[in-house]
Backbone as ProteinMPNN parsed JSONL, in Angstrom:
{"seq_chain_A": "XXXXXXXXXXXXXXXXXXXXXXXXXXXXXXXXXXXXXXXXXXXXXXXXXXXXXXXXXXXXXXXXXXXXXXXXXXXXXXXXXXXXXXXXXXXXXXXXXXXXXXXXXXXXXXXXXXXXXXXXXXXXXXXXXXXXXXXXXXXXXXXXXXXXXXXXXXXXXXXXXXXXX", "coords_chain_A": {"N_chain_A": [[-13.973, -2.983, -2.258], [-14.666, -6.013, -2.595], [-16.402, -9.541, -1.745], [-15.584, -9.659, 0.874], [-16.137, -9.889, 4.577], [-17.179, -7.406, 4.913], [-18.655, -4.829, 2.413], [-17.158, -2.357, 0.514], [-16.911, 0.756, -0.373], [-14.309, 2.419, -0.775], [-13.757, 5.096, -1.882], [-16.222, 6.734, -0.675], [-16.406, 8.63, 0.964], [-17.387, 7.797, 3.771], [-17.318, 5.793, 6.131], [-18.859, 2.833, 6.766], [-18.981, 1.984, 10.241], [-19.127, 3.002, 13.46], [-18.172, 5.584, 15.342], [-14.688, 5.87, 16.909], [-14.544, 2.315, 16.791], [-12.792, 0.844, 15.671], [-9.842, -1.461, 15.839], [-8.022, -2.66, 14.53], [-6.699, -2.506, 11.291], [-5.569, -3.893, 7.996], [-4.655, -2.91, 5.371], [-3.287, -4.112, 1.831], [-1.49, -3.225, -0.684], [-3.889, -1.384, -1.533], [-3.778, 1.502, -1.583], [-2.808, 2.827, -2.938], [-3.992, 3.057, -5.005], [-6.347, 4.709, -5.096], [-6.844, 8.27, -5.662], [-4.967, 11.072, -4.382], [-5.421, 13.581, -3.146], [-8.083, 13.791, -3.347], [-9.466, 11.354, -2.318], [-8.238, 9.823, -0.992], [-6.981, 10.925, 1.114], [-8.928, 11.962, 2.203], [-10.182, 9.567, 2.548], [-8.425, 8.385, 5.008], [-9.106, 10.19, 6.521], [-11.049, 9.126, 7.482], [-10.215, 6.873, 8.525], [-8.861, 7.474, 10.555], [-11.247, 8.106, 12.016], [-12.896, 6.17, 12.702], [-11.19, 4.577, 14.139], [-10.298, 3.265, 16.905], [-8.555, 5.246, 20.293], [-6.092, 2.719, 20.56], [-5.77, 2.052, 18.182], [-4.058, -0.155, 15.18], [-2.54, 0.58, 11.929], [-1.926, -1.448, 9.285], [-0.24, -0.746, 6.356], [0.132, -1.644, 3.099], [2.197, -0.865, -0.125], [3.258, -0.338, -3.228], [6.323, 0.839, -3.5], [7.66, 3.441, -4.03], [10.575, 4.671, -4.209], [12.394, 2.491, -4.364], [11.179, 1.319, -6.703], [12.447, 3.494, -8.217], [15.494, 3.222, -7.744], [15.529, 0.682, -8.56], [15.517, 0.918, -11.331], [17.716, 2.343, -11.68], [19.629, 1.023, -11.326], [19.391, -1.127, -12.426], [17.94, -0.851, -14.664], [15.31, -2.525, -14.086], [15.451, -4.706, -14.746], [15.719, -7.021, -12.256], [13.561, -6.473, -10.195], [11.715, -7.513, -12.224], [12.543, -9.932, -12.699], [11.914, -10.554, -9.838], [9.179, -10.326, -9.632], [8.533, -12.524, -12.003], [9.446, -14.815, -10.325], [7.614, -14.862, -8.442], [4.786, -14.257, -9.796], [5.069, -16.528, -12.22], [3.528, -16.714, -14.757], [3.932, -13.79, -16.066], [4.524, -11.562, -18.535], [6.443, -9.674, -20.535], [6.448, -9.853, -23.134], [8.684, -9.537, -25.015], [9.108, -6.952, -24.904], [11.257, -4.804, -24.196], [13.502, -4.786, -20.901], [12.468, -2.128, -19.096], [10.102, -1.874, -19.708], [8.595, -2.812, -17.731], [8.734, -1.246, -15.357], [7.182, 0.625, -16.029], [4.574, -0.81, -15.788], [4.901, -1.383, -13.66], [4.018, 1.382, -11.968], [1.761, 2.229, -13.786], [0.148, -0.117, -13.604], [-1.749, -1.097, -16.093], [-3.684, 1.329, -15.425], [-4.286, 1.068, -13.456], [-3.469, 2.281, -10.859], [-3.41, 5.395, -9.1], [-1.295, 6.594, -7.569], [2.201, 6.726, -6.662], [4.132, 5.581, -4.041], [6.452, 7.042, -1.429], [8.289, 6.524, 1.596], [7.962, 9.385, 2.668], [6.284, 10.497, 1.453], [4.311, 8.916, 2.069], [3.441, 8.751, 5.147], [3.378, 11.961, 5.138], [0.306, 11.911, 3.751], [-0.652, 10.396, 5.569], [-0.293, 11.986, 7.986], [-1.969, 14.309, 7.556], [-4.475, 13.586, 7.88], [-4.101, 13.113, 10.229], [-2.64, 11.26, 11.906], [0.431, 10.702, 13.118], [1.981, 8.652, 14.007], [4.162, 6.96, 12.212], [6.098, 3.782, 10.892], [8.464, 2.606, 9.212], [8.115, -0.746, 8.23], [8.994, -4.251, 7.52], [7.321, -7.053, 5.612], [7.681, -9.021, 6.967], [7.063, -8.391, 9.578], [4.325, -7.539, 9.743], [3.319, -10.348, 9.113], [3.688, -11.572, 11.394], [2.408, -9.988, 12.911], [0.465, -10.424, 12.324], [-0.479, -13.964, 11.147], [-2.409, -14.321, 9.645], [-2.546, -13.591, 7.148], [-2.09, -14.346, 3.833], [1.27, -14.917, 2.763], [3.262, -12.075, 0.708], [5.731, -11.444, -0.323], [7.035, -9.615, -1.518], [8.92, -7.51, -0.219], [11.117, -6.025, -1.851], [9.937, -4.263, -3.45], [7.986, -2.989, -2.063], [6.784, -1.028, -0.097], [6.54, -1.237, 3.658], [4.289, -0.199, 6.188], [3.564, 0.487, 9.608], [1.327, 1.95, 11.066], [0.502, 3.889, 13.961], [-2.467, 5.352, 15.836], [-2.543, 6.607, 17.984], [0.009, 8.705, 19.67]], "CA_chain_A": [[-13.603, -4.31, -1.841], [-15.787, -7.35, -2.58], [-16.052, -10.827, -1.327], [-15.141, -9.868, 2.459], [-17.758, -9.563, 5.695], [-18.376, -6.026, 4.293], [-18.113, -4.313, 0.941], [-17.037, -1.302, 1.109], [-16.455, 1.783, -1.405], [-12.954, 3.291, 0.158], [-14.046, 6.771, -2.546], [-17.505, 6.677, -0.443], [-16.213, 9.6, 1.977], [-18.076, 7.459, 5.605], [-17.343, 4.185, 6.182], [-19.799, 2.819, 7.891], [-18.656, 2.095, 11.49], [-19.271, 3.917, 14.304], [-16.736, 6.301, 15.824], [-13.783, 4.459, 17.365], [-14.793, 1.292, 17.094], [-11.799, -0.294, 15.111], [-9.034, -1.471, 16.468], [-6.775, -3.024, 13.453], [-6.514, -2.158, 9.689], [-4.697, -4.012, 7.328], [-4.129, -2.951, 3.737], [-2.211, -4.579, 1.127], [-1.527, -2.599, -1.771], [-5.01, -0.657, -2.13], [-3.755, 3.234, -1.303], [-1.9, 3.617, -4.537], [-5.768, 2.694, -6.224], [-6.732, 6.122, -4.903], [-6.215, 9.936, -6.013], [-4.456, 11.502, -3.124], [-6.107, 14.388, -2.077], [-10.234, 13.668, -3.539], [-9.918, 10.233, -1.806], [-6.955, 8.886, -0.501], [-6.32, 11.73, 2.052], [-10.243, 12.205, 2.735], [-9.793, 8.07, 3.38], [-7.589, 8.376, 6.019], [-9.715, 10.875, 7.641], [-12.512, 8.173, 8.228], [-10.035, 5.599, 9.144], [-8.895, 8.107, 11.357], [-12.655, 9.016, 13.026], [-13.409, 4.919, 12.653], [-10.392, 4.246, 14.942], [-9.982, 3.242, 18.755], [-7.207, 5.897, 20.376], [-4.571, 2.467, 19.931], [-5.604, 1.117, 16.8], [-2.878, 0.236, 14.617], [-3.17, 0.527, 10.437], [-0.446, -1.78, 8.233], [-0.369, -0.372, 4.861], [1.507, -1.731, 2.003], [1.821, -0.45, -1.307], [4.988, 0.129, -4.436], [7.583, 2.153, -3.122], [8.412, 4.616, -5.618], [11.701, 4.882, -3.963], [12.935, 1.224, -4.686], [11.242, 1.665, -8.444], [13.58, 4.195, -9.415], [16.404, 2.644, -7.809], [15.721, -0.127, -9.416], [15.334, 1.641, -12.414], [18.838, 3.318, -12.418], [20.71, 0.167, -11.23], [19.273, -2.496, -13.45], [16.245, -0.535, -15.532], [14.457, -2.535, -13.934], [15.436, -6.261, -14.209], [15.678, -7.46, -11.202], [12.336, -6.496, -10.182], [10.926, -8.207, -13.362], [12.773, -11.335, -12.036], [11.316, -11.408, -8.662], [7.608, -10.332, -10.137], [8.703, -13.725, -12.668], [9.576, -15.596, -9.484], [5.958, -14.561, -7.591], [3.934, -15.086, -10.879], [5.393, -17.039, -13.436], [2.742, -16.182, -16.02], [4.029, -12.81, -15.686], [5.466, -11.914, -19.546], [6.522, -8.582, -21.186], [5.888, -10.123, -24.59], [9.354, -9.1, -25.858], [9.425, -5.666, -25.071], [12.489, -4.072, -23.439], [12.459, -4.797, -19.5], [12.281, -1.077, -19.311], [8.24, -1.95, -19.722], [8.444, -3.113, -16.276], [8.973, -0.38, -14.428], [5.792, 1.379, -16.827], [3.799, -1.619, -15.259], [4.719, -1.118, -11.848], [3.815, 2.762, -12.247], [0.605, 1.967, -13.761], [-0.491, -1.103, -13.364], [-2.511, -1.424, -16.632], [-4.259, 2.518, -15.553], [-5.836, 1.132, -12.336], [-2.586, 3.064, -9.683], [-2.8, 6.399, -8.841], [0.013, 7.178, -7.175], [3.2, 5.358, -6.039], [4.301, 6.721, -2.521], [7.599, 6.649, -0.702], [7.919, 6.521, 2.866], [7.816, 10.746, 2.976], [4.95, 11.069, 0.685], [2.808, 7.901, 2.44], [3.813, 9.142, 6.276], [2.697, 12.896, 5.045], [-0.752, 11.901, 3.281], [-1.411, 9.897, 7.167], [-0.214, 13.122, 9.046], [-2.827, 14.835, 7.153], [-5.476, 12.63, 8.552], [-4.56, 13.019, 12.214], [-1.833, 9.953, 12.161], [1.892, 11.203, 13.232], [3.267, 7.549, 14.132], [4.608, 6.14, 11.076], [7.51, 3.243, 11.0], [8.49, 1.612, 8.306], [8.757, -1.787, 8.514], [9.496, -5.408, 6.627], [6.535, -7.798, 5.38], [7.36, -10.071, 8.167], [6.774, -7.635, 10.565], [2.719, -7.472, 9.532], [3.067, -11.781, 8.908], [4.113, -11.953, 12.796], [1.617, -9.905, 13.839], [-0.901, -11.088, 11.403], [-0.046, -14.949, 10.47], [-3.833, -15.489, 9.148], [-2.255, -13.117, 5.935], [-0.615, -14.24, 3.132], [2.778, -13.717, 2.308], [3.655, -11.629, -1.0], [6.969, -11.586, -0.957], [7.192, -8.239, -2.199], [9.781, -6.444, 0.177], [11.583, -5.747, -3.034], [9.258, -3.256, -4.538], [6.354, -2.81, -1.92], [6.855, -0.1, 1.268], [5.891, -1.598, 4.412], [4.17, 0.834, 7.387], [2.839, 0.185, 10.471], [0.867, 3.037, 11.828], [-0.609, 4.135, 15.006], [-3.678, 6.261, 15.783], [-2.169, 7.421, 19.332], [1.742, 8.934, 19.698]], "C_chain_A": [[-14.851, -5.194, -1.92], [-15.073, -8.561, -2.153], [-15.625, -10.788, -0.048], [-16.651, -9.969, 3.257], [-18.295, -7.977, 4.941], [-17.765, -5.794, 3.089], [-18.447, -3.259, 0.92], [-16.348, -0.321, 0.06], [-15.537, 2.912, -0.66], [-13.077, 4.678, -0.213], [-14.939, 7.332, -1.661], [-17.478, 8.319, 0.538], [-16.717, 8.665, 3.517], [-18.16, 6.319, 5.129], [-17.984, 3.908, 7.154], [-19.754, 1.454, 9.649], [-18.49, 2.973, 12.026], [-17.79, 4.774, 14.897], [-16.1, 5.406, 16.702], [-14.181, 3.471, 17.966], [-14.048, 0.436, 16.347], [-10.767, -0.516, 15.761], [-7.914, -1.692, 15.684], [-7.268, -3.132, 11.787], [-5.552, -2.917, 9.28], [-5.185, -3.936, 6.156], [-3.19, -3.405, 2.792], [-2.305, -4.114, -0.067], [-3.128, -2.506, -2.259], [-4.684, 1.092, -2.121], [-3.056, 3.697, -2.183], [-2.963, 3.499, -5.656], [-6.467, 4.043, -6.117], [-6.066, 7.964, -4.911], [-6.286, 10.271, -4.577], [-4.806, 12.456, -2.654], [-7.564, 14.104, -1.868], [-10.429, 12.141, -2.915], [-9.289, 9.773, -0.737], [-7.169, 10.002, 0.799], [-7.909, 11.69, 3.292], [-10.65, 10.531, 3.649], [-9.556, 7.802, 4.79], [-8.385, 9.433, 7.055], [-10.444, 10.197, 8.259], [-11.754, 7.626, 9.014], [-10.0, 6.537, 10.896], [-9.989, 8.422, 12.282], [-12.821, 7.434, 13.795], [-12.127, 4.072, 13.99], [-10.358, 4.421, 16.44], [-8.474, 4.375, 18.849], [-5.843, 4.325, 19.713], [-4.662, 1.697, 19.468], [-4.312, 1.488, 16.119], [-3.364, -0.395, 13.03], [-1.372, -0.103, 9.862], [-0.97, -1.78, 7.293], [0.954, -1.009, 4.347], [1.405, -1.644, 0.518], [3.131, -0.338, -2.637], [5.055, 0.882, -3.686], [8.374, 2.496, -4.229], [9.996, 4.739, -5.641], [12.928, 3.948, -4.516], [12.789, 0.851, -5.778], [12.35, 2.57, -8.687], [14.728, 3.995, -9.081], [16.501, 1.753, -8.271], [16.04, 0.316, -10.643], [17.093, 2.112, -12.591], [20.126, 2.549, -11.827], [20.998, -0.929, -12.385], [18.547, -2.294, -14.76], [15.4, -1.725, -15.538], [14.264, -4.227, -13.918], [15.405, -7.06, -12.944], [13.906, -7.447, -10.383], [11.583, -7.153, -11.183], [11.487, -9.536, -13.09], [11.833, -11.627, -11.138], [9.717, -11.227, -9.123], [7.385, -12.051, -10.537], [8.256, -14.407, -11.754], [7.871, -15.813, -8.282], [4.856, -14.846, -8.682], [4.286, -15.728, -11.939], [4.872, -17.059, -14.341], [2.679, -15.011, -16.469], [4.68, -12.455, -17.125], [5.574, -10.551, -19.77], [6.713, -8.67, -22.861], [7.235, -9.787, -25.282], [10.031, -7.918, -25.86], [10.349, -5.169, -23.773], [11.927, -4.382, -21.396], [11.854, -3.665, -18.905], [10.769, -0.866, -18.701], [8.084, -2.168, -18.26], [8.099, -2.229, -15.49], [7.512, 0.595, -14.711], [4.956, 0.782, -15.662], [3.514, -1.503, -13.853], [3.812, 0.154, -11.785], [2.315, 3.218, -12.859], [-0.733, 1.118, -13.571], [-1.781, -1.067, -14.31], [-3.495, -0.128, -16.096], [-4.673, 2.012, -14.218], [-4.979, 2.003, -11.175], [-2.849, 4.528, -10.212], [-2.055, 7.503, -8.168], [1.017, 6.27, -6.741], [3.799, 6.511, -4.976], [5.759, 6.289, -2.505], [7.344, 7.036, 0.759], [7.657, 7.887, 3.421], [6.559, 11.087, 2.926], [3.741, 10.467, 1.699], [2.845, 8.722, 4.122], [3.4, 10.759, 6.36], [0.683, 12.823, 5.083], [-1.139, 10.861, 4.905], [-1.353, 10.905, 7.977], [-1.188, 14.023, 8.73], [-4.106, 14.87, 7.457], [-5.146, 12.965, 9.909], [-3.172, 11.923, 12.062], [-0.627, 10.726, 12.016], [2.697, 10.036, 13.657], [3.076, 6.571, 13.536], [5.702, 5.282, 10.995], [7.2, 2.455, 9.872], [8.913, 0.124, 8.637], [8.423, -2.875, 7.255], [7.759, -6.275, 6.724], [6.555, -8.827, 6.938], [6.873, -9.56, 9.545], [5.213, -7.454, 10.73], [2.236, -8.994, 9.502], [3.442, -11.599, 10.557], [2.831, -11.507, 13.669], [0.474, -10.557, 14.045], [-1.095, -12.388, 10.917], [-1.055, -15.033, 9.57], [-3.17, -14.949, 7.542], [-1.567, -13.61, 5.291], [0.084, -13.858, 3.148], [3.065, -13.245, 1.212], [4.959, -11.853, -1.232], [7.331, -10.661, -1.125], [7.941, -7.312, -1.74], [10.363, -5.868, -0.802], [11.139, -4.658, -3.719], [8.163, -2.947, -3.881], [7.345, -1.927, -0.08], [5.16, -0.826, 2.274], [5.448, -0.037, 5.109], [3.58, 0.016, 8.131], [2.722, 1.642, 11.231], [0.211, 3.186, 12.956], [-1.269, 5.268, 15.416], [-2.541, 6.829, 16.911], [-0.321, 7.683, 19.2], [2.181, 7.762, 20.566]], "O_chain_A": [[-15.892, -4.981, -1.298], [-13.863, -8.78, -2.112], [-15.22, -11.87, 0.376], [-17.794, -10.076, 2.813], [-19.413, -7.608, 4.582], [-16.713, -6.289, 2.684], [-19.589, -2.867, 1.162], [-15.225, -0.628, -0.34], [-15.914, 3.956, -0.129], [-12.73, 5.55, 0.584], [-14.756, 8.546, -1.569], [-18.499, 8.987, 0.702], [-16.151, 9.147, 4.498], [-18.752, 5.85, 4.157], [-17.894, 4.449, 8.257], [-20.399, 0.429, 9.874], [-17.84, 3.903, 11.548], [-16.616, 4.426, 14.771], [-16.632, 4.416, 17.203], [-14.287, 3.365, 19.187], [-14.453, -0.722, 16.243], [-10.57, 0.416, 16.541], [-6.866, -1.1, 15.942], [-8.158, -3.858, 11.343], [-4.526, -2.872, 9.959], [-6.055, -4.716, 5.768], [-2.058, -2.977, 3.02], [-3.263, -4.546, -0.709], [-3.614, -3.259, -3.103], [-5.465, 1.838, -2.711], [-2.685, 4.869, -2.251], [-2.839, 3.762, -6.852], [-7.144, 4.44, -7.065], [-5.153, 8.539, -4.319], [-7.167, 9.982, -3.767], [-4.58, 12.475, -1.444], [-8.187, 14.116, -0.807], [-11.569, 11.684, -3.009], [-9.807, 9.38, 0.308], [-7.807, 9.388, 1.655], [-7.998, 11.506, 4.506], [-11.132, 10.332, 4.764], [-10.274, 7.171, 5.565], [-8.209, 9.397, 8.273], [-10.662, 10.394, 9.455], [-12.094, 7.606, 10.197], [-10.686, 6.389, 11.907], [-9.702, 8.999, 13.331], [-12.874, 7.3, 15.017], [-12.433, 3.038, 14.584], [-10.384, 5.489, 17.052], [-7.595, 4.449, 17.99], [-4.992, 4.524, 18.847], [-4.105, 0.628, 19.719], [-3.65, 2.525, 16.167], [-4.13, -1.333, 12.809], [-0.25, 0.397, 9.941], [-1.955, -2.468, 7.025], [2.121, -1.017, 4.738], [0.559, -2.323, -0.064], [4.18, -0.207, -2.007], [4.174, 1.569, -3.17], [9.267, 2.068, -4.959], [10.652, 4.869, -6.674], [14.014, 4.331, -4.949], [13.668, 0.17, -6.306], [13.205, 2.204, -9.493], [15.51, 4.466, -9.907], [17.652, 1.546, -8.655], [17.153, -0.065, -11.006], [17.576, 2.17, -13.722], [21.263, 3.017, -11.765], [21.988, -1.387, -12.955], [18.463, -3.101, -15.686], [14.809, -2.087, -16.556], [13.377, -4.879, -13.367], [14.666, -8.034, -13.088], [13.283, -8.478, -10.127], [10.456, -7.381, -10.744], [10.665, -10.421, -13.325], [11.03, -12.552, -11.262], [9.023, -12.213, -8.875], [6.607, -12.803, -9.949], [7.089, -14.797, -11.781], [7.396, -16.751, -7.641], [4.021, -15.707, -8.405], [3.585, -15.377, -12.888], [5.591, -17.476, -15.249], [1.731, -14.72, -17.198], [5.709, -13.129, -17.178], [4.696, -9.953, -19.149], [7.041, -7.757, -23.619], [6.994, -9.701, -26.487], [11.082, -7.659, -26.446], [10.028, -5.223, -22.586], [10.847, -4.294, -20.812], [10.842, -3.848, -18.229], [10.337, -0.167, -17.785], [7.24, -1.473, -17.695], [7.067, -2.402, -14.842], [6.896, 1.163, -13.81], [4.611, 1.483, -14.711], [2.501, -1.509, -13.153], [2.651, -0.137, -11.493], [1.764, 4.274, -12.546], [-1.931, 1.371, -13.452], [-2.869, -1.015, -13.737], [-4.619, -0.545, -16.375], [-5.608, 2.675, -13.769], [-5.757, 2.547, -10.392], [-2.623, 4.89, -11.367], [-2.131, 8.732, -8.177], [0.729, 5.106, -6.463], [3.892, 7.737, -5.04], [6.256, 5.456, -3.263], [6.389, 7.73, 1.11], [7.165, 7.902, 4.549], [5.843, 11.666, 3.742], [2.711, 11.033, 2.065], [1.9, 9.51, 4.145], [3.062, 11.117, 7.489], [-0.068, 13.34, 5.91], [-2.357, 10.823, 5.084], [-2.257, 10.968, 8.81], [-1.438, 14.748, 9.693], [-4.828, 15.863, 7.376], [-6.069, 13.084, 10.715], [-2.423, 12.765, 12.556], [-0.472, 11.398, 10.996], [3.92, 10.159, 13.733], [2.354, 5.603, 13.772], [6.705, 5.996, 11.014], [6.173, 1.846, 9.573], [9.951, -0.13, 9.249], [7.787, -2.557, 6.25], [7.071, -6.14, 7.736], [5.637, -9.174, 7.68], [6.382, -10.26, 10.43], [4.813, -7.218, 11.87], [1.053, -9.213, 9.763], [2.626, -10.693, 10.386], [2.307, -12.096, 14.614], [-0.199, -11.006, 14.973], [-1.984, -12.356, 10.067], [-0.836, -15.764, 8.604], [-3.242, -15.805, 6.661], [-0.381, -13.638, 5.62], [0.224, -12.666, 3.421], [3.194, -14.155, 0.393], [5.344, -12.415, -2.257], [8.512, -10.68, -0.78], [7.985, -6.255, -2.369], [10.075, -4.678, -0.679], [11.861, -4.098, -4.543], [7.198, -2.606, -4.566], [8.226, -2.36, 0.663], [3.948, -0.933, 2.088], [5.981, 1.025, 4.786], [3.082, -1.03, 7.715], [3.612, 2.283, 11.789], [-0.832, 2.535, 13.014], [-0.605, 6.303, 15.361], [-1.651, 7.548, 16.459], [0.437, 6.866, 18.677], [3.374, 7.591, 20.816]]}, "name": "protein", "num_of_chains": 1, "seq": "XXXXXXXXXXXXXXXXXXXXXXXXXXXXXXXXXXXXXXXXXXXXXXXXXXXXXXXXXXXXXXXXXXXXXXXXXXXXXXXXXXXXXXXXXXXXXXXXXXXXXXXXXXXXXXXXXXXXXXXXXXXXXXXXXXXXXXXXXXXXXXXXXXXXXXXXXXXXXXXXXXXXX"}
């Protein structure tokens, strides 16, 4: 992450804050940027150390689940609408919407992995974190107003997690 108060290499293994001294995490689609056991999992261990007992972490990332339903309702239009509708410079040059769903899935090589609420709610229980709820974009804008809004219920798995049961 660049351009914030800190800059911070999420691969790094120790993020550097002291033991629980965080209180709130928010991520917006960065945990599908990391390999799931050599980072992603080892991740979640820091946040996990870096956390007050009742910090709470909102992650949001593609939901794999809502890709391949998309995928086997529309292949994939509909999601290539609302992408349209969120960037309008957004093009597939021609090629089948099909490509879409590629795009989501790789995002040009930089994703590696797309979660669903089993997979993402495992790779936190792994870490120490057992209370996982899924919830809606507005649910992280209510808590959070200062955040943009994406828009993205459509194709992006909310969570809101907490360190303590």
């Amino acid at each position: 992450m660049t351009g914030s108060e800190f800059d911070i290499d999420l691969a790094a293994r120790r993020l550097p804050f002291p033991d629980r001294s965080v209180t709130v995490v928010v991520m917006q689609h960065v945990v599908e940027h990391l390999e799931l056991r050599e980072q992603l999992i080892p991740f979640f261990r820091e946040l996990h150390r870096v956390c007050t007992d009742d910090a709470v972490l909102w992650l949001s990332c593609p939901d794999l689940a809502k890709v391949c339903t998309a995928y086997t309702v529309d292949r994939g239009q509909a999601l290539k609408e609302d992408r349209c509708r969120r960037w309008p410079e957004y093009s597939l040059d021609g090629v089948p919407v099909q490509q879409f769903i590629n795009d989501l899935f790789q995002a040009r090589g930089r994703h590696r992995n797309l979660f669903d609420f089993e997979l993402l709610a495992w790779a936190l229980g792994q870490a120490g974190f057992h209370s996982v709820a899924r919830i809606e974009e507005c649910d992280l804008l209510a808590a959070h107003p200062e955040f943009p809004p994406r828009h993205d219920d459509e194709q992006s798995l909310y969570v809101r997690v907490c360190k303590s049961r």
